[in-house]
N, C-alpha and C positions, 0 to 999 in steps of 0.2 A: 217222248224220251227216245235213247239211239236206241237199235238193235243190238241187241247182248244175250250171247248165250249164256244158259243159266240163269235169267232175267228171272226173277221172281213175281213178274206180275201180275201173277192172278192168281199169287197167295198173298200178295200184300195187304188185302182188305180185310181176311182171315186174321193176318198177323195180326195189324194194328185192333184188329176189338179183342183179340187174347189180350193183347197187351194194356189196351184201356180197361181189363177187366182185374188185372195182376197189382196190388199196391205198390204200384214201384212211377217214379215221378224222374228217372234216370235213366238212361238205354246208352249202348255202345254196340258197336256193329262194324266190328273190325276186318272185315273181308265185304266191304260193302261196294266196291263195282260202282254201280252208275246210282248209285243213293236211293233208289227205289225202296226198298224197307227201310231205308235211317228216314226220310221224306216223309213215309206213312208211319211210322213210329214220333214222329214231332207234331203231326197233323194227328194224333192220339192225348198231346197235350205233353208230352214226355220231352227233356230235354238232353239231344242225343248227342253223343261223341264218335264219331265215323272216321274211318279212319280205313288204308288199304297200301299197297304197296306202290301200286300203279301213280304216277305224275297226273294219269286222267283224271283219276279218282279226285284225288285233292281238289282237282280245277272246281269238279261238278259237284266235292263238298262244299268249294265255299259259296259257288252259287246255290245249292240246296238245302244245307245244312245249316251254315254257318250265316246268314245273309238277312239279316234283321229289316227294320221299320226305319233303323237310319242311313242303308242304304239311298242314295241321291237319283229318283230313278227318272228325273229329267235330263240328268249330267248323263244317266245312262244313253237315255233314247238320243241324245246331242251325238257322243258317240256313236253308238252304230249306225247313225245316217253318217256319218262321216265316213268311217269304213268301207259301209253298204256303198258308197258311188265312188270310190278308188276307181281307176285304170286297172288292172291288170297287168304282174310280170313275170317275165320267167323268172323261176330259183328251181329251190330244192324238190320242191311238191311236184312243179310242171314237166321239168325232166326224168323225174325217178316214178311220181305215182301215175302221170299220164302217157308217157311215152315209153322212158322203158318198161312199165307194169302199165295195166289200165283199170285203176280203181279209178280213175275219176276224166271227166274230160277235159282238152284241154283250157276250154273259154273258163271253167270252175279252177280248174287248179291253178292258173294264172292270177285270178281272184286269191284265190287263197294265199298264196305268194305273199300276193301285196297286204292283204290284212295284217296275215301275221306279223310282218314284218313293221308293218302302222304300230303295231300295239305293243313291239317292245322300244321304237324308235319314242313313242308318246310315254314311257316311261311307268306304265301303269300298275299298281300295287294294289296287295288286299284283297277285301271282296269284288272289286270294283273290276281288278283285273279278271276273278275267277267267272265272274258275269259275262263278261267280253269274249273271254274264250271258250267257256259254258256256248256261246250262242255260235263262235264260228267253229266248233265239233259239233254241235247237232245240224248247224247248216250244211255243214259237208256232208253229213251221214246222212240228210235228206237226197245227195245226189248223187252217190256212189254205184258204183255196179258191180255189187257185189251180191250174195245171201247172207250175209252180215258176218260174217268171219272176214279177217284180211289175211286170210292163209292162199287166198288166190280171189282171181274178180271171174266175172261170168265170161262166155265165150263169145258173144253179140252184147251189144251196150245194152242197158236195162233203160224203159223208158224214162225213170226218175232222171236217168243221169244227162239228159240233153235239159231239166229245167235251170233255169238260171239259180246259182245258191244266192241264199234270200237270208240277212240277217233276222232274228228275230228275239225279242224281249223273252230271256227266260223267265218262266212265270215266279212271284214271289208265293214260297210256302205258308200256309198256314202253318200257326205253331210258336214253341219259343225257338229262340236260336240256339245253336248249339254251338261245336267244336268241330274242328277236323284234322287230322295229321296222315302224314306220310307214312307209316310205321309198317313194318313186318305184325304179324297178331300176336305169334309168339314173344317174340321180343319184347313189345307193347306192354303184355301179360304180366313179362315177367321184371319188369319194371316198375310196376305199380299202376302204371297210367288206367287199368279200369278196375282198380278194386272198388270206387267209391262208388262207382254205379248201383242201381235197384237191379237192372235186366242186363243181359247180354243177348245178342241174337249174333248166333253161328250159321255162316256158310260157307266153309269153303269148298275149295276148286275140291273135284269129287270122281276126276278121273284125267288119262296122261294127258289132256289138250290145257297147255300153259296158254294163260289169259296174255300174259306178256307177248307172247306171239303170235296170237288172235289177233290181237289190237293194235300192233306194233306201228298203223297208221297214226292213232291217235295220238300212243305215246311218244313220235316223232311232231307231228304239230304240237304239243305241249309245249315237250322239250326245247326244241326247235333248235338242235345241234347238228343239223344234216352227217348223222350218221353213215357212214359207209356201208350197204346193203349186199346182199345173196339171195342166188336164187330169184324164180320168176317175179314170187311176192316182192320181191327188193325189202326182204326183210331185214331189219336193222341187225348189223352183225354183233352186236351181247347177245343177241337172241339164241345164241349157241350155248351162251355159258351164262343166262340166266334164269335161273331153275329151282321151281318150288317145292319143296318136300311133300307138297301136300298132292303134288303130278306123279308120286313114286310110288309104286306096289307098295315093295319092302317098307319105305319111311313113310309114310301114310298117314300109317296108325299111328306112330311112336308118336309124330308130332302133334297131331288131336288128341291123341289121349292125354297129353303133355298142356294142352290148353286149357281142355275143361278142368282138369284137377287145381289147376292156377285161379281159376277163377272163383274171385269172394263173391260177387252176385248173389241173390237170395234162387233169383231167376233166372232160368235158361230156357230162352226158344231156339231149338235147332231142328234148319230142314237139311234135307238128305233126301238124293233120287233114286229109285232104283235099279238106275244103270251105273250108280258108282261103287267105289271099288269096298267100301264097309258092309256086314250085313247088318239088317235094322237091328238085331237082337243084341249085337254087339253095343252099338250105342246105346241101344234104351238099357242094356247094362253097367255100362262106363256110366252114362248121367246118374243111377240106383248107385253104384259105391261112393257117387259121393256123399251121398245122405240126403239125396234129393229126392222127393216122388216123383214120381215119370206116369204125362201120359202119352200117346201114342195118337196123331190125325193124320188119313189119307185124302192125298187131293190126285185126283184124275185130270190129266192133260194131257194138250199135244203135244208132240216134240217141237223143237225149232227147225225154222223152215231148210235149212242144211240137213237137215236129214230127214227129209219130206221129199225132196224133188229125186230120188236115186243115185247110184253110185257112177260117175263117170270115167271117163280117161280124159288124158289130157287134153284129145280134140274135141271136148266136148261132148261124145259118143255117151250114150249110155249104155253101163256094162256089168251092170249089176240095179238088184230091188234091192231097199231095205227091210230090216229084217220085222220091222215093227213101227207103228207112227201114233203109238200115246205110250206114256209113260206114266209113273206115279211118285210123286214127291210126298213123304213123308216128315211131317210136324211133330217136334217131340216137348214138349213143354213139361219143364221140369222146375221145383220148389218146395221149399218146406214143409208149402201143404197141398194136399190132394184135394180137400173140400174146395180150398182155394179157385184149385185148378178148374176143377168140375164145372164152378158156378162159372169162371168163364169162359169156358168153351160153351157151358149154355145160355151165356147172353150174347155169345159171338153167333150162334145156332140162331137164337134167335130173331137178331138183326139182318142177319143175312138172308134168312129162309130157306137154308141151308141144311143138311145133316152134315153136324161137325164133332158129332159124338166119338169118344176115343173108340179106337177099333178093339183095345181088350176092357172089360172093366175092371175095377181096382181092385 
């Protein structure tokens, strides 16, 4: 999978046996990023509804999510060897990401070009398309030179970024299939679209760094609207004025607390880090008013690699330590019943070999 801050993965295997342990046969995962928990919530046996704001997102639902037994996965491999030996041209990518920024070099981003460009000229729809572009966003993201933010690339090329980008078969998930949409969460919510589910799982953005601006590489090969850019990053200019409540001190709260109360779910799993902007006690008390039992799991990790390597200036200098390099994300699994819960965070404890015992007891 790419590089993503915030990436949940190495609570996903947590998640998915809470969640194979919870009666629920239904899941949505409406801030789901790069499908990492909607993936291990379908490979639980659950069929999931994902769903995010980001154009990426959707792609790499409908390759992860969404993308069943009758996808065509010879027509696939026909395709990307077709793509995969393209020439190479200049566009949008090579002039904007390689020359004037340098996320990428130029022999890849010339590549890139031309793909992209293959895959709306061949007219491609569906899951079929979401496969297509699923494989050339991880392939670019294997050769970038970056630390996985596109808020700036590294000061010397990273060795990844001289390998040739290499399409490759996104793996098919185990699991049913599910759904995917474009949506805001709130909005989503409050339209109905996830009353019928058994579970939800909450994450969202948990402090000011907007994923839209993070990513704004991705969401431009998506799109593929050669946006007008700023700044060194040649970051896409809505980047200015596209803005999440959920990046905002003041509106934060209003907007989460505004979700979970929306939600008919029997089930709630929400994690939460302890560098963002809520305190735990607050949510494990938002999830209790609504008639939910709450319990409470911490997982111990490290940071992402952006905030691992120190604080620089522009030329690369380094000019500050960081202040800390593990963090702690907190599980809050909430539901009708407590015994419920109990039993499975201890067959999730058990399988894992784990202590995944709540941190207070009931």
């Amino acid at each position: 999978m790419v590089k993503y801050l915030g990436s949940k993965r190495t609570l996903v295997p947590l998640i998915r046996d809470i969640a194979a342990g919870l009666p629920a046969t239904t899941a949505a995962d409406p801030f789901t990023g790069t499908t990492r928990v909607a993936q291990g919530l379908r490979r639980a046996g659950l069929v999931v509804h994902a769903s995010d704001t980001a154009s990426y997102s959707e792609v790499l639902g409908g390759a992860y999510v969404a993308a069943g037994d009758d996808v065509d996965r010879a027509e696939l491999r026909r395709l990307l060897a077709h793509l995969g030996q393209l020439p190479g041209v200049d566009g949008y990518v090579t002039q904007t990401f390689c020359r004037t920024a340098r996320f990428l070099q130029e022999h890849n981003g010339r590549r890139v070009d031309a793909i992209r460009a293959e895959v709306d000229r061949l007219g491609l729809e569906g899951t079929l398309r979401a496969l297509v572009l699923t494989s050339l966003l991880e392939a670019t993201d294997r050769v970038d030179s970056t630390c996985g933010l596109q808020m700036a690339f590294v000061k010397a090329w990273s060795k990844r970024s001289y390998r040739p980008l290499t399409l490759r078969e996104p793996v098919a998930v185990d699991g049913p299939p599910g759904t995917i949409a474009r949506a805001d969460a709130n909005a989503h919510a409050a339209s109905g679209a996830l009353d019928d589910v058994d579970l939800v799982y909450l994450d969202p953005p948990y402090n000011r760094h907007s994923y839209f601006s993070n990513y704004h590489v991705w969401e431009t090969l998506i799109r593929w609207d050669a946006p007008p850019h700023y700044g060194i990053a040649c970051k896409r200019e809505d980047c200015r004025s596209t803005k999440s409540a959920y990046n905002s001190v003041p509106r934060a709260w209003g907007v989460y607390a505004d979700l979970v109360e929306r939600l008919r779910a029997p089930w709630i799993v929400a994690s939460f880090s302890d560098e963002g902007f809520h305190r735990p006690e607050a949510i494990e008390a938002l999830l209790a008013s609504t008639g939910r039992e709450v319990r409470v799991v911490a997982v111990e990790g490290a940071r992402y690699v952006g905030a691992r390597i120190g604080i620089h200036n522009p030329a690369g200098e380094v000019v500050g330590t960081v202040s800390h390099l593990r963090n702690r994300e907190l599980l809050f699994v909430a539901g009708p019943d407590g015994a419920v819960i109990d039993a499975a965070l201890g067959a999730a404890e058990r399988r894992r070999g784990a202590v995944v015992a709540p941190l207070r007891s009931p």
